[in-house]
BALUMZA-994737 format. One record per residue (C-alpha): x, y, z. Coordinates in Angstrom, 3 decimals, always signed. Layout:
residues N
atom c1:X c2:Y c3:Z
...
END
This chain:
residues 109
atom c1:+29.389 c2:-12.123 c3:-202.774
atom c1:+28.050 c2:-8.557 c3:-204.830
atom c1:+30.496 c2:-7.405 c3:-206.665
atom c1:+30.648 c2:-3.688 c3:-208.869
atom c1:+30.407 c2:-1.588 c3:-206.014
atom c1:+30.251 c2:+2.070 c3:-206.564
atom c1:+33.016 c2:+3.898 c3:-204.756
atom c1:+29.600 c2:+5.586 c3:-202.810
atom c1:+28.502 c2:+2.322 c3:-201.572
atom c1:+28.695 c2:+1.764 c3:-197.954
atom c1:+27.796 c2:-1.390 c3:-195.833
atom c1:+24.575 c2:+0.416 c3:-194.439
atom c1:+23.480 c2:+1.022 c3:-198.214
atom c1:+24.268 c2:-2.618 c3:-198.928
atom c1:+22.510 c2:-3.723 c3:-196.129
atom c1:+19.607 c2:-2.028 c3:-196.997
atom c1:+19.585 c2:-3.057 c3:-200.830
atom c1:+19.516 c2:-6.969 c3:-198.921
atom c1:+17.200 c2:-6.661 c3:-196.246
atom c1:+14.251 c2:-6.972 c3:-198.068
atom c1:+15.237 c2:-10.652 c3:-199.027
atom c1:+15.549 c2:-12.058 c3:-195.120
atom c1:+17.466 c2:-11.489 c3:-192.115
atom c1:+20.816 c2:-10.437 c3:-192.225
atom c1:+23.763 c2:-11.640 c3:-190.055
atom c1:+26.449 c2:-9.492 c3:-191.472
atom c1:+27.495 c2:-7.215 c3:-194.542
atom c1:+30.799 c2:-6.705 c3:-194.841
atom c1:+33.099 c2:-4.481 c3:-197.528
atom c1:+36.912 c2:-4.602 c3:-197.266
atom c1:+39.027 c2:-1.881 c3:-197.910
atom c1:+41.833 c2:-1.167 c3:-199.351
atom c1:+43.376 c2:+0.482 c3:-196.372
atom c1:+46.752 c2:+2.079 c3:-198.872
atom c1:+43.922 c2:+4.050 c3:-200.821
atom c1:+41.305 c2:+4.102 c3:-197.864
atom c1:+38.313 c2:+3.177 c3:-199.982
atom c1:+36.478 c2:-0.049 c3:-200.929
atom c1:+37.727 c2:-2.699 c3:-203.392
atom c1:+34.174 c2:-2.660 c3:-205.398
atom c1:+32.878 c2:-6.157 c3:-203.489
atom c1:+31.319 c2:-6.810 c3:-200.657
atom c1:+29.655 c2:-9.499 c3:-198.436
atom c1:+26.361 c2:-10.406 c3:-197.569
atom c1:+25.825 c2:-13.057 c3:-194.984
atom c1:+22.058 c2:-14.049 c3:-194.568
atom c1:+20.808 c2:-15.977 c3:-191.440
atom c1:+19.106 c2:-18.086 c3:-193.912
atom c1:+19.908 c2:-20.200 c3:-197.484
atom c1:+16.889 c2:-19.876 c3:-199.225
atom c1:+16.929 c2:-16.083 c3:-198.606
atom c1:+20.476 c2:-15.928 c3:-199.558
atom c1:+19.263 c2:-17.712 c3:-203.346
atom c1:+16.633 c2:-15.187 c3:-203.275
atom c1:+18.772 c2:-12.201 c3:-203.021
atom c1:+20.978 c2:-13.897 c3:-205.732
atom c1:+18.207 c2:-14.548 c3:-208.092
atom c1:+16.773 c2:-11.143 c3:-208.003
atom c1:+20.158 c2:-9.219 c3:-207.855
atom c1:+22.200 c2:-10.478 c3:-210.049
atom c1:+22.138 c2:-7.993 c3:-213.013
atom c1:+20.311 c2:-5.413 c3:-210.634
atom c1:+21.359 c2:-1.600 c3:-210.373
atom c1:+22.919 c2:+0.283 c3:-207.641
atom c1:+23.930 c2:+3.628 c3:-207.896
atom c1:+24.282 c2:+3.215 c3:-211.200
atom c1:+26.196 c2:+0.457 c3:-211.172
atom c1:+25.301 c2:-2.944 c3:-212.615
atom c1:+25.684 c2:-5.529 c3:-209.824
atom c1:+27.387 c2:-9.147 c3:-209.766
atom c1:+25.669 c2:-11.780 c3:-207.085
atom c1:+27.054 c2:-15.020 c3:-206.263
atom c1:+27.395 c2:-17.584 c3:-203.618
atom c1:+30.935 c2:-16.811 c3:-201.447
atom c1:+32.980 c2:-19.982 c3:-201.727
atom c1:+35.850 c2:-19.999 c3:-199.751
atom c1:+39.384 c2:-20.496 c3:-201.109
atom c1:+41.040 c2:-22.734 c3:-198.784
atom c1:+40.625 c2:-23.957 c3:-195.286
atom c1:+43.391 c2:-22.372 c3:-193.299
atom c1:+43.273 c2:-21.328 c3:-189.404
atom c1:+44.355 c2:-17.767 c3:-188.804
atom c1:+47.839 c2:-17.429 c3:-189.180
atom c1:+48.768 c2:-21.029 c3:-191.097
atom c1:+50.192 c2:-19.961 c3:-194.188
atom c1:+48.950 c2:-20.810 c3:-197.675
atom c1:+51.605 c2:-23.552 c3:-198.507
atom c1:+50.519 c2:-25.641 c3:-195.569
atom c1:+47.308 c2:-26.339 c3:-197.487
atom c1:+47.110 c2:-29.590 c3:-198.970
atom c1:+44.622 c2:-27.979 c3:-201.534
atom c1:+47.174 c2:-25.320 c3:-202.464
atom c1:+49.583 c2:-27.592 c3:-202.696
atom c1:+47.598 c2:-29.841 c3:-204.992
atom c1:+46.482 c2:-27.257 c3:-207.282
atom c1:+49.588 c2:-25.425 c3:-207.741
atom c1:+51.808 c2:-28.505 c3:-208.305
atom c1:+49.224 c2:-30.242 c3:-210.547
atom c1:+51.080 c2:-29.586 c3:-213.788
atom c1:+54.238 c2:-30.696 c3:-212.527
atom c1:+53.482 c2:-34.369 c3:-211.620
atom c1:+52.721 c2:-35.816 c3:-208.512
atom c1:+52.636 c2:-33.549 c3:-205.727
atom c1:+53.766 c2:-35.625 c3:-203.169
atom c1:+57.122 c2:-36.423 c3:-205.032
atom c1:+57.622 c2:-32.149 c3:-205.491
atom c1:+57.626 c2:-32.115 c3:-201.887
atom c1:+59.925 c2:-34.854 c3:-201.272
atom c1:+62.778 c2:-33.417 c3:-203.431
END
């Protein structure tokens, strides 16, 4: 995950800010198709772990375009197939129904 994206940066300029650290299997920067621009994060998927930490370690807190970047490992959210919806998630059902008692019984009324 980078995150603080100028509104300049593009996937090949990511890329290229990464590269040095390894070998690259995909960079990736969704957009916010309403406004047609970026959302100020983007992905970068290394072929390798210990050049993904690397990356990390030197670019967290690192400049681009004059903007101060934020590098983390992606985690992802939940572990859906395309097309399930969220509530079908026994994680999402945990966590959201954790303050109200036992999850099991919330479904069951």
């Amino acid at each position: 995950y980078v995150g603080g994206l100028d509104a300049a940066v593009t996937e090949e300029i990511l890329h290229a800010a990464f590269i040095p650290f390894g070998d690259i299997r995909e960079v990736n920067i969704p957009k916010d198709y309403a406004e047609n621009k970026h959302r100020g994060f983007g992905f970068v998927d290394f072929d390798d772990a210990d050049d993904a930490a690397a990356a990390i370690e030197n670019m967290h807190g690192a400049e681009l375009l004059g903007k101060v970047l934020k590098c983390n490992l992606a985690k992802p959210t939940t572990k859906l197939q395309p097309g399930q919806a969220v509530w079908t998630a026994e994680e999402w059902l945990s966590s959201t129904l954790k303050d109200n008692g036992n999850a099991s019984e919330k479904i069951d009324e």
